[in-house]
N, C-alpha and C positions, 0 to 999 in steps of 0.2 A: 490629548492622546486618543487614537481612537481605539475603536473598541475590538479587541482580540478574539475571534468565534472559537469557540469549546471545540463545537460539533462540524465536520464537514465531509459535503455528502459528497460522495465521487460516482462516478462511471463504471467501476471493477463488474468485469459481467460476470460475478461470482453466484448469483441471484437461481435458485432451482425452480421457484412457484414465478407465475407471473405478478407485476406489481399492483397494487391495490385499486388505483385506479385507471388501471385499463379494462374497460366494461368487454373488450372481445375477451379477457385474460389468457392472453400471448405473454409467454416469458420472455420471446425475444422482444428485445426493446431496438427501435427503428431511430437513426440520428432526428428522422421529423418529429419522434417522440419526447424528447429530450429538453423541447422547452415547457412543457407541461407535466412531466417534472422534474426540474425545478423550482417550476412553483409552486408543485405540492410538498417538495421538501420543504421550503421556505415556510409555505402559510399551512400546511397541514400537520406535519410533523416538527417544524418549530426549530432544525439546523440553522445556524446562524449561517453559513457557507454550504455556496454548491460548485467544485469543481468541473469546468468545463474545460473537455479533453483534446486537444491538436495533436498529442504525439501516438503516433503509428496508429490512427483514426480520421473517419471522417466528421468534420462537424460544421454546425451551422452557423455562418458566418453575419447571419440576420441576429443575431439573439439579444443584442441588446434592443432595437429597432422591433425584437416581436414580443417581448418582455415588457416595453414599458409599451408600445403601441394596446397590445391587447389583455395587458390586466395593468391598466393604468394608475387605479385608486387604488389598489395594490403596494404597488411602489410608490405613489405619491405619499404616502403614511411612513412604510418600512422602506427607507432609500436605499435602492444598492449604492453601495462604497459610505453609507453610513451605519446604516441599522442592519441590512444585508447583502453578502458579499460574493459577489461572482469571481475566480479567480481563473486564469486561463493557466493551462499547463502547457507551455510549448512542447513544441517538437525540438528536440535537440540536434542540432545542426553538426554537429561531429558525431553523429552516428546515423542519421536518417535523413535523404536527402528537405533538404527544408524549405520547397514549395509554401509550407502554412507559416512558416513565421513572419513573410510579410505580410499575408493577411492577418493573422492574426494581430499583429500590430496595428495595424491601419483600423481596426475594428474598434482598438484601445481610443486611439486618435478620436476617430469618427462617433464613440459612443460619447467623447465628451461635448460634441458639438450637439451631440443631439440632446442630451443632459441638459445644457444652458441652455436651448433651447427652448426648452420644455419649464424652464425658470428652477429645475431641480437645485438644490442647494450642492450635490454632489458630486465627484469625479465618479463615473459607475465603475471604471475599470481602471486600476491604481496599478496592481499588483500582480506577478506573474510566477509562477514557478518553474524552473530548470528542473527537468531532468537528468540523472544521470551526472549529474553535476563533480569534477573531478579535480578542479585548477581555479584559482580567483580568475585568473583571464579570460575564463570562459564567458564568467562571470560578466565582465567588464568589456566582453566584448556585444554583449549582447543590452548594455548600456548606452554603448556609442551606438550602435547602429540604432537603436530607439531614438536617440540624442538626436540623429543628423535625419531619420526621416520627419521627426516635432518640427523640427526647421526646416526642412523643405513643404509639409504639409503646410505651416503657417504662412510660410512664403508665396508659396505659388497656389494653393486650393482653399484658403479661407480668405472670404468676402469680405466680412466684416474685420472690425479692429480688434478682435478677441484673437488671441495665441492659444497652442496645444502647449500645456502641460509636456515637459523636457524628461523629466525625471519618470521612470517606471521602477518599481519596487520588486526586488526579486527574490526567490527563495530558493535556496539551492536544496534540493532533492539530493539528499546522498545514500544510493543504492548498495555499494559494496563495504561488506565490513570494515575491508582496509579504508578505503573512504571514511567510514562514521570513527575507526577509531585514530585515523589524524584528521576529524573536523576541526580542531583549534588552528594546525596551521594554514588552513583551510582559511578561517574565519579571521584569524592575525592579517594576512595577504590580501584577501579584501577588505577590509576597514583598511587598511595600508593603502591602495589600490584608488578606492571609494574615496578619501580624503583628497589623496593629490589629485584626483579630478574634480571633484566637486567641490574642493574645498570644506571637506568639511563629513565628517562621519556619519552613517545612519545612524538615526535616531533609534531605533531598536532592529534586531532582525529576526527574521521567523524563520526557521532550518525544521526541513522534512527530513524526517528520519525513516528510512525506509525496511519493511519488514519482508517482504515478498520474495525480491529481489535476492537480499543478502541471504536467507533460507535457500534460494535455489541456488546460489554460485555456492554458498559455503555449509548448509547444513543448518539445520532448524538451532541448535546450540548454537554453534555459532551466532547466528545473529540472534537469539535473544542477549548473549551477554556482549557483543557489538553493539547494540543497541542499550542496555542499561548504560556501560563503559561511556558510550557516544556523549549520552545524557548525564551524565558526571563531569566530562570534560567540556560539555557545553556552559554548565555553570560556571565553571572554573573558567573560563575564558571570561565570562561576560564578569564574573567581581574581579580580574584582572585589568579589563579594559574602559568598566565602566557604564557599560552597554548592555538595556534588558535585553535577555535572549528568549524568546516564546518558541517552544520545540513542537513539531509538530508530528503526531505518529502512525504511521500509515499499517493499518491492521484490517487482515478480511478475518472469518466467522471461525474456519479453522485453525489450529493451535500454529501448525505449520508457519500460517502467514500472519501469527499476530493473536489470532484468539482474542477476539474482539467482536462477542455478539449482545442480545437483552440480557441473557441469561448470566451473564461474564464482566456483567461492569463492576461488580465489586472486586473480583480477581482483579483484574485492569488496573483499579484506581492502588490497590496494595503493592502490584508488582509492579508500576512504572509511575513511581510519585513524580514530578515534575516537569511530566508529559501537559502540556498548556491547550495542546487542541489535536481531534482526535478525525479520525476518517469513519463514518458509517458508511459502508459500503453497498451493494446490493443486495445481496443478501443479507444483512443486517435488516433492512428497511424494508422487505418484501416477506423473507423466509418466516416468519414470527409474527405473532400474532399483534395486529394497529396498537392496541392497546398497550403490550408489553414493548414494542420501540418507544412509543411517545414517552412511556414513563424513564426507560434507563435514557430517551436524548434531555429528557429532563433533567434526570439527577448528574448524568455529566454535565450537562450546561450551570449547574451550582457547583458539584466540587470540582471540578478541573481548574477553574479561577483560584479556590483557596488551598490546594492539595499543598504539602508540604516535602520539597524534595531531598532528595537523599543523594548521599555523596559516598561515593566510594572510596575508599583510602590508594596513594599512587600505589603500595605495596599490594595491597588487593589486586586493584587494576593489571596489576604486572601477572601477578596469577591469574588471573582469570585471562588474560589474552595470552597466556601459555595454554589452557583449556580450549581458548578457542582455536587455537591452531590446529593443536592435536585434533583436535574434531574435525575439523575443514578437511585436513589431510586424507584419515579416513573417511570423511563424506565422499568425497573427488574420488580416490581410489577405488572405489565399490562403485558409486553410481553411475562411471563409466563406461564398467563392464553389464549393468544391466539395461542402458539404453536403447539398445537397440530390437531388445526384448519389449520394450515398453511403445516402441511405436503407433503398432495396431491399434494401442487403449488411445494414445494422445491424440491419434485421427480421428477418434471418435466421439469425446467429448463435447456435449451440445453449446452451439455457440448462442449468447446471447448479447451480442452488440453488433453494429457495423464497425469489424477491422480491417484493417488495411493485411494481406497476407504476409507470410516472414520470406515470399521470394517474390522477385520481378522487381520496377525499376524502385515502385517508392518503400519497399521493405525494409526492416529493420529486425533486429534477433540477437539475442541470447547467445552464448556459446561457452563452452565444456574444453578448451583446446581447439583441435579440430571438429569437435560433436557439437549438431545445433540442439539447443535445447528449447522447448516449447516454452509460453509464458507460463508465470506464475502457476494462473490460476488452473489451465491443463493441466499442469505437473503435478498440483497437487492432487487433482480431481481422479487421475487417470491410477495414482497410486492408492489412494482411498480405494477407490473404486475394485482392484483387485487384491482387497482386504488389506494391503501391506501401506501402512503410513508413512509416508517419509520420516517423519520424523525420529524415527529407530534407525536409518541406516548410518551407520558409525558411531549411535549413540553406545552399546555397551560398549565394548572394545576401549568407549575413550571413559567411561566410568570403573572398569577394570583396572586402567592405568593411573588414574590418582589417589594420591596418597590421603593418609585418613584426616591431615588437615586440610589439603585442598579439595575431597567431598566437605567438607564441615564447610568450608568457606560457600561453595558450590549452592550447597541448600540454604546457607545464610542469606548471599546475594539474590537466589530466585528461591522463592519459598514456597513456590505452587509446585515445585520442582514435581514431586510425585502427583499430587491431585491429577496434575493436567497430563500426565504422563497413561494417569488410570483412565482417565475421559477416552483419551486418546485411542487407547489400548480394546476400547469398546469394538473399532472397526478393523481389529486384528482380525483375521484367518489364517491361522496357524497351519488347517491342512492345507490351503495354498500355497501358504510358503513353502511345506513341505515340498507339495509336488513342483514349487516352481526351482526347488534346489535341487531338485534332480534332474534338472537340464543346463545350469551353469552352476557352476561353483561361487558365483559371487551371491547368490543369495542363499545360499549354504551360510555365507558369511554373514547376513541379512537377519538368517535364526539365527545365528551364536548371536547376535547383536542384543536381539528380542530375549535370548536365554539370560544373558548375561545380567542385561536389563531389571528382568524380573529377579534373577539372585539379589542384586546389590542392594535394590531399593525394596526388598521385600515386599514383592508384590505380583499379581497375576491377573494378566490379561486375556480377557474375554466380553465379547458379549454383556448385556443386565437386563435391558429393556426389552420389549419387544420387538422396537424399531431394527435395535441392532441384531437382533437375534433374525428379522427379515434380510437387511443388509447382506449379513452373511452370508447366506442364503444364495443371496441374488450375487455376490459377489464370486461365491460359487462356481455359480453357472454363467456368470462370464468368462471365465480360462475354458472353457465347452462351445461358446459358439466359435463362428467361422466368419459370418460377415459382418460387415461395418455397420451399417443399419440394424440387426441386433446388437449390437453393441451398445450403441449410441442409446438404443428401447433400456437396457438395463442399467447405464452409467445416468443415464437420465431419473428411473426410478429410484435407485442409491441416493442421489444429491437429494432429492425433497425427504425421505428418511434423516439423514444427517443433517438437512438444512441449513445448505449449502453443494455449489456447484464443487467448489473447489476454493 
């Protein structure tokens, strides 16, 4: 069997301070930067995985070829696709036109000629993950096309009597709650699918679970309990069918998207037992002090292997995705009447990667209905940013409406429920919200949310620390400037305070 990584490090340009080892210390990070690190995730910080990113990105199509060519004895020790593991993320071809999936494949191909080559014992590039993942067929289409270019690659471009590797291993990324909560039939479909072609069922499968995503289409509640639920029925698949399941959970540093920093591995490991491998993102890796990452990607890399998961009862589950409804509902409802209030901030947050734009021909995007919504990490950044967290909009209104056994149940299933609620609650600005609700009524609804909020779970939000008490401050006097360029000076100073872009 081989070996499952705890830790893996992705791309999210969520990251405020520049990273460690870049001696200019630029926080934008440049795709030419991206193979150095990786091998500082690898051999510095000690993640067993580093995501490399094709979808709605530019990336370097050399990486295997600059990987083992120029840190050799590196990898000749720690092999990728044995000891350490490069995974590519396609681009998802039924949303974004898919230019990169044949290279990206051809890469897969080509890295293993250069592998034998090189007398390495390993395939370097096995393993791929789907985005956005929605249908087994999608699935299974993007099998056969790997299937039929192995065989023409061995056919017509390899010299030698060696063949490419037929099989590529894939992981479906499932972004929307409705997605995570029918992953089973999801996952029944393909092993169904995966047999009658192959003959024969994977041997285990690795399913991303995605935070980011489901927070922005449905609301921060929503997808945490989309996401425990997901992770309940994932078990239950795999002692039904026989089949180990390794879940994999995609969390940046804010509560928003996952709440997953140094400081938060012991939350993490209480609220999501059965979580098998985890994403440290950039701001994880960058925002916090060298010493305090290496120690929390330590202590994940021990208990994430032995954590012991936890199952939710169907009757539960049934409640709790009545909770998530109602939340969704009210997310959608409010947050579409203040989007277009929110523009000015989402243009302005600092960008730290090379992306691909959300318009022209190779674009790809989000969407509200008709309203485009910015990524993730914008959206979260741009509402932090002007004191008001997403994570409150529809949150009271949908804790008003249940009943005293479905809060009981509520606080049972997430138990950090308030803690992370009071963390949260730090990057409030209450007079903002004020004066932002005396220009639309939907964030009029915004504070009843925050009012509501603070009644039920007896609690009150504010400020504690210094940082936060600047934040504010500065959060302030951004609803006061006019251009974009100050903007970006204040929404830029905000994130290394909160540490975190977004």
């Amino acid at each position: 069997m081989r070996k499952i990584p705890a830790t893996m490090a992705t791309q999210h340009p969520d990251n405020a301070l520049a990273p460690y080892w870049d001696k200019a210390r630029r926080p934008f990070i440049g795709v030419h930067q991206e193979i150095v690190e990786a091998v500082n995730c690898f051999r510095d910080l000690d993640t067993d995985e580093y995501m490399w990113d094709w979808e709605g990105k530019h990336a370097d199509a050399a990486v295997i070829d600059r990987l083992l060519s120029d840190y050799y004895d590196y990898f000749t020790k720690y092999q990728l696709g044995r000891d350490k593991f490069l995974t590519f993320r396609l681009p998802n071809i039924w949303e974004e036109k898919g230019y990169n999936l044949l290279q990206a494949m051809t890469v897969v191909l080509s890295s293993e000629d250069f592998a034998r080559d090189l007398k390495l014992q390993s395939r370097p590039l096995f393993e791929v993950i789907l985005p956005m993942t929605e249908r087994a067929d999608q699935l299974m289409h993007i099998h056969r096309l790997f299937e039929k270019l192995a065989r023409f690659k061995s056919n017509e471009f390899t010299t030698d009597h060696a063949t490419n590797t037929e099989l590529l291993e894939l992981i479906p990324l499932i972004e929307s709650v409705e997605s995570q909560l029918a992953v089973k039939d999801l996952l029944r479909d393909y092993v169904k699918f995966h047999t009658q072609h192959f003959r024969e069922a994977p041997a285990y499968i690795r399913t991303f679970l995605a935070c980011s995503d489901s927070a922005l289409s449905a609301g921060f509640l929503a997808a945490i309990l989309g996401n425990k639920i997901s992770l309940t029925r994932l078990y239950e698949f795999s002692d039904e069918i026989g089949i180990p399941i390794y879940p994999i959970f995609g969390s940046g540093s804010l509560l928003f998207r996952g709440g997953l920093a140094p400081s938060t591995v012991n939350r993490f490991l209480k609220e999501f037992p059965g979580v098998r491998t985890v994403t440290v993102q950039s701001s994880f890796r960058y925002d916090h002090p060298k010493n305090e990452v290496k120690a929390a990607i330590k202590k994940l890399g021990k208990q994430l292997p032995i954590a012991r998961r936890r199952l939710i009862s169907p009757e539960d589950q049934m409640s709790l995705i009545t909770i998530c409804e109602q939340s969704a509902m009210l997310y959608k409802q409010t947050l579409s009447k203040v989007l277009n209030t929110m523009r000015p901030f989402f243009n302005a947050v600092p960008k730290r990667r090379d992306r691909r734009q959300h318009i022209g021909l190779l674009a790809y995007s989000r969407s509200m209905g008709e309203q485009i919504l910015p990524r993730a990490i914008t959206f979260t950044a741009a509402f932090y940013s002007i004191g008001v967290p997403p994570e409150f909009i529809g949150l009271g209104r949908t804790l008003e409406r249940l009943k005293p056994k479905e809060l009981k149940l509520l606080m049972t299933e997430y138990p950090n429920l308030v803690t992370d609620l009071v963390i949260t609650g730090h990057f409030l600005n209450k007079k903002n919200l004020v004066k932002l609700a005396k220009t639309n009524s939907a964030w009029r609804i915004i504070q009843k949310d925050v009012e509501a909020t603070e009644r039920i779970l007896s609690v009150n939000f504010q400020p504690q620390s210094k940082d936060e008490v600047a934040h504010q401050l500065l959060s302030t006097k951004l609803l006061n400037v006019k251009t974009e360029a100050a903007r970006t000076r204040l929404i830029t100073d905000m994130a290394i305070l909160r540490k975190s872009v977004g």
